[in-house]
C-alpha positions in Angstrom: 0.0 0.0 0.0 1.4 3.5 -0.8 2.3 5.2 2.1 0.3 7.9 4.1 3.2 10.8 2.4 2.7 9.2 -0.7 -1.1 8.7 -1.2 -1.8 8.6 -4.7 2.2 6.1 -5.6 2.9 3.2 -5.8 4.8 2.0 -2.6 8.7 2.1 -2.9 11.8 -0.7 -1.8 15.0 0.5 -1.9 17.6 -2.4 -2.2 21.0 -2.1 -1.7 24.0 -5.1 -3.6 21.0 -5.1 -6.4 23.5 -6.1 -9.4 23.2 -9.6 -8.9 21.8 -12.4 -7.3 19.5 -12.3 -4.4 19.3 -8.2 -4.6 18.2 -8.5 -8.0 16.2 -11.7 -7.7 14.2 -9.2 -4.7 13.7 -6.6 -6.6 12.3 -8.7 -9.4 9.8 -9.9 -6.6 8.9 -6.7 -4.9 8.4 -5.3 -8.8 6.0 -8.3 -9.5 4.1 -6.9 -6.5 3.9 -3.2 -7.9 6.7 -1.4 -6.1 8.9 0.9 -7.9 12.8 0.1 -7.3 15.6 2.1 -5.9 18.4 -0.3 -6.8 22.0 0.4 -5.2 25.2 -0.9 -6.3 28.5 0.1 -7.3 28.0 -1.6 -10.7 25.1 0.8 -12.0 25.7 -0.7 -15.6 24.4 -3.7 -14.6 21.9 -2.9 -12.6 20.3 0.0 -15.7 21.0 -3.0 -18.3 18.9 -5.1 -16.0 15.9 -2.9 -15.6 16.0 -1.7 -19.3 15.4 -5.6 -19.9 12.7 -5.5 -17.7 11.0 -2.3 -19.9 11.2 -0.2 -16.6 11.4 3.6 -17.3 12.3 6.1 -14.4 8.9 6.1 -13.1 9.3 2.5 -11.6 12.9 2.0 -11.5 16.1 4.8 -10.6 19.5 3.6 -10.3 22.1 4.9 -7.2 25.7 4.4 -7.1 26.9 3.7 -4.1 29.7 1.4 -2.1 28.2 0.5 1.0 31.4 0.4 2.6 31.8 3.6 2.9 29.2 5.6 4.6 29.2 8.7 3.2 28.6 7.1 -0.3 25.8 4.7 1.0 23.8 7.8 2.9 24.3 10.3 -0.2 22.5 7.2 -2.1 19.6 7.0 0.5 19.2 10.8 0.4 19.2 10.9 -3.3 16.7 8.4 -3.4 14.1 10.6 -1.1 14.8 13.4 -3.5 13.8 11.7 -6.1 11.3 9.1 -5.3 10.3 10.1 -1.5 11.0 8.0 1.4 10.9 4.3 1.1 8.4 1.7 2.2 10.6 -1.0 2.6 14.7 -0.2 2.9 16.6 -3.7 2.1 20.2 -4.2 3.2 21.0 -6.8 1.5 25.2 -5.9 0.3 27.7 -7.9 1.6 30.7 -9.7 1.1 31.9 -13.3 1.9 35.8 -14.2 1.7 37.5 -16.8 3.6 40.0 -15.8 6.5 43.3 -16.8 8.2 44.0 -15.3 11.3 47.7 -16.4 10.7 47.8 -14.1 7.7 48.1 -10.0 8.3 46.4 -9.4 4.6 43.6 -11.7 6.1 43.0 -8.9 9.0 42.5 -6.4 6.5 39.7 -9.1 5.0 38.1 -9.1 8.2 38.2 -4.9 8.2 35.9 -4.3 5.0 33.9 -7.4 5.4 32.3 -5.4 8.7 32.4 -2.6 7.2 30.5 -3.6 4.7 28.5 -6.3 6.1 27.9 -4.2 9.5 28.6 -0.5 9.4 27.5 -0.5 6.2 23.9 -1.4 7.2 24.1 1.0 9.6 24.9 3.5 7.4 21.9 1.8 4.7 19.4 2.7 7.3 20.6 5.6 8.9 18.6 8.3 6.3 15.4 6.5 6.5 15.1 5.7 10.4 13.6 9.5 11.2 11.4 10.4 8.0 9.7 6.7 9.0 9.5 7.0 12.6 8.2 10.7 11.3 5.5 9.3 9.0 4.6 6.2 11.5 5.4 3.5 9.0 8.0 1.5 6.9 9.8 -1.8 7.1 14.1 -1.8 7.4 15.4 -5.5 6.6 18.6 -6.5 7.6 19.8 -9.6 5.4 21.9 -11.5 7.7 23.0 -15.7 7.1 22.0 -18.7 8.4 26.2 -18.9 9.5 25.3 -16.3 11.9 23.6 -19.2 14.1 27.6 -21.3 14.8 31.3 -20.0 13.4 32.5 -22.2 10.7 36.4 -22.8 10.1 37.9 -20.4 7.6 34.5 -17.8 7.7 35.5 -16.1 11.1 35.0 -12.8 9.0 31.2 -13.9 7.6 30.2 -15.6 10.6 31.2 -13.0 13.1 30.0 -10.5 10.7 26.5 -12.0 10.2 26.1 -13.1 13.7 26.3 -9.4 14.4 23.7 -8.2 11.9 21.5 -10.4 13.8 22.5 -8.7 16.9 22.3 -5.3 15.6 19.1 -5.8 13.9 17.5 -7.1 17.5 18.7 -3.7 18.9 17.0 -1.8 16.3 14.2 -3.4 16.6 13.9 -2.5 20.1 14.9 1.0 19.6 11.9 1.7 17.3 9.3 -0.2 19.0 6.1 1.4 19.2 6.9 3.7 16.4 5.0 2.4 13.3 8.7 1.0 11.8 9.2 -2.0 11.4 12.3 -4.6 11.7 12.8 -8.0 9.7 16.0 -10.1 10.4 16.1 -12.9 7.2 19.1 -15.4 7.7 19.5 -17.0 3.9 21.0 -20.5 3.6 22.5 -21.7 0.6 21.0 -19.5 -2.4 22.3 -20.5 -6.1 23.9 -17.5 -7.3 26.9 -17.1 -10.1 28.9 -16.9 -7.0 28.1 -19.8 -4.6 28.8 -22.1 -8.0 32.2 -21.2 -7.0 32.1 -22.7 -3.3 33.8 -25.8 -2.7 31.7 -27.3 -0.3 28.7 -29.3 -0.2 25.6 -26.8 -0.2 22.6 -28.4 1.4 19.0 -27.5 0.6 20.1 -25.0 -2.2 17.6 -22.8 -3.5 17.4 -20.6 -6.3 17.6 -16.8 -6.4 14.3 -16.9 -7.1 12.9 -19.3 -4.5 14.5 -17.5 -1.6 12.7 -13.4 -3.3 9.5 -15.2 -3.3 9.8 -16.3 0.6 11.7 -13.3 1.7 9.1 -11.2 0.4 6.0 -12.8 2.2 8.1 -12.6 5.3 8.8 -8.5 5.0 5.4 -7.9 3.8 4.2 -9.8 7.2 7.2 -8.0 9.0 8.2 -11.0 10.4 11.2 -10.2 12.8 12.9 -13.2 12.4 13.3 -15.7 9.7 15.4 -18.2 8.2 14.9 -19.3 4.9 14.8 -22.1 4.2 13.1 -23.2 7.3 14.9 -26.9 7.4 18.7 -24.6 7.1 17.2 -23.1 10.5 16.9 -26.5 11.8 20.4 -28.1 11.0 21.7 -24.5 12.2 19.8 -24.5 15.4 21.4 -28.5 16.2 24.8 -27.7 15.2 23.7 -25.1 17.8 22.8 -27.8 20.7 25.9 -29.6 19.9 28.9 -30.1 22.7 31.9 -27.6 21.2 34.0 -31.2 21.0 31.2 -32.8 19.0 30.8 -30.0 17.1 34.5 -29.6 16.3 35.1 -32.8 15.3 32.3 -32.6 13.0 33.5 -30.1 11.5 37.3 -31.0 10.8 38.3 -30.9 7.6 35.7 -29.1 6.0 36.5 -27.8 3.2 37.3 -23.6 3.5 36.0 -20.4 1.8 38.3 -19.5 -1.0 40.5 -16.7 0.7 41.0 -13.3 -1.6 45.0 -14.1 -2.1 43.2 -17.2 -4.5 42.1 -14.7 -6.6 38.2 -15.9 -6.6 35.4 -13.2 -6.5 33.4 -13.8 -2.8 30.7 -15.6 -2.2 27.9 -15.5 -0.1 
């Protein structure tokens, strides 16, 4: 439903890492469903090649550049955005970055640095335009895309699960900052989504789902404003057990895993 500022539009997403994969797969969705875009990336071809595919003029779609990791670029985005299309319904954080990590490795540290600044402050920094023209207007939805490796640290992620693991976090706090005041907060902890880039992982992947799939169930969870949700549900389960598990058990299980490509291997990351 258009919003109580914007009576007579269409209501508006605004979606950040929106080039590829499950950014674009969500703002297919959330299209479907009438909304016009606000698509952020740094690779803006891609994203205007994508909408011109889709036949989408200005009116439905506008493209920001932006590089989340940096906050200054990420809120001059969201500001542009309210310039030009008003203030969001729904604000999507989904950018982020996954690269394997050695502690034992100094240019792994430095890993570790623009994964949270990316993955963490850089949600921050997503949301941080929006929070008082909602809580102003007495409505909208902020969703923090988090990962079902937020739930137990796997060997060779300590940047992605820490990193995750504190969207969650961060998302909860939110959530209780704004209560009572119309906005809403939906955590969603994606398992393994089939993108370009998980083709890439070299571990097993289990209940895989495509791009597609994973937009269709993320979006009836943020139109409910479900705070919490892992999709799929049976990723939360396995998660949750690994969970429950003795740290012995659990390591022992987990011993010689395969690891996240690191970036000195030269492969793109992966969620």
């Amino acid at each position: 439903m258009p919003s109580a500022d914007q009576p007579n539009r269409s209501p508006l997403v605004f979606i950040t890492g929106a080039s590829s994969g499950i950014g674009q797969a969500l703002a297919a969705r959330f299209a479907l469903a009438g909304y016009r875009l606000a698509l952020v990336a740094r690779r803006t071809a891609d994203m205007q090649a994508w909408a011109d595919a889709q036949g989408f003029g200005p009116d439905r779609c506008r493209i920001y550049g932006a590089d989340v990791a940096e906050v200054d670029s990420i809120v001059a985005a969201g500001h542009a955005c309210m310039t030009a299309q008003g203030v969001p319904d729904v604000v999507i954080a989904n950018a982020g970055v996954s690269i394997g990590m050695d502690t034992a490795e100094v240019d792994d540290i430095h890993v570790k640095a623009r994964t949270f600044a990316l993955n963490n402050t850089g949600m921050a920094a997503t949301f941080h335009p929006f929070v008082k023209p909602m809580v102003a207007r007495g409505s909208g939805t902020l969703v923090g895309i988090a990962s079902v490796a937020a739930i137990r640290g796997l060997p060779g992620h300590g940047a992605y699960c820490a990193s995750k693991a504190a969207v969650v976090a961060y998302c909860e706090s939110l959530r209780g900052e704004l209560r009572g005041s119309g906005v809403a907060v939906v955590t969603l902890l994606p398992g393994y989504v089939d993108t370009p880039l998980t083709q890439k992982n070299r571990y097993s992947m289990p209940f895989l789902m495509s791009a597609d799939a994973f937009a269709a169930r993320a979006f009836e969870a943020i139109r409910s404003q479900t705070s919490y949700r892992v999709i799929p549900w049976q990723m939360g389960v396995v998660a949750k057990l690994l969970r429950l598990l003795p740290n012995p058990v659990f390591d022992r299980l987990l011993a010689g895993r395969p690891r996240k490509h690191r970036q000195s291997e030269g492969v793109d990351a992966a969620p």
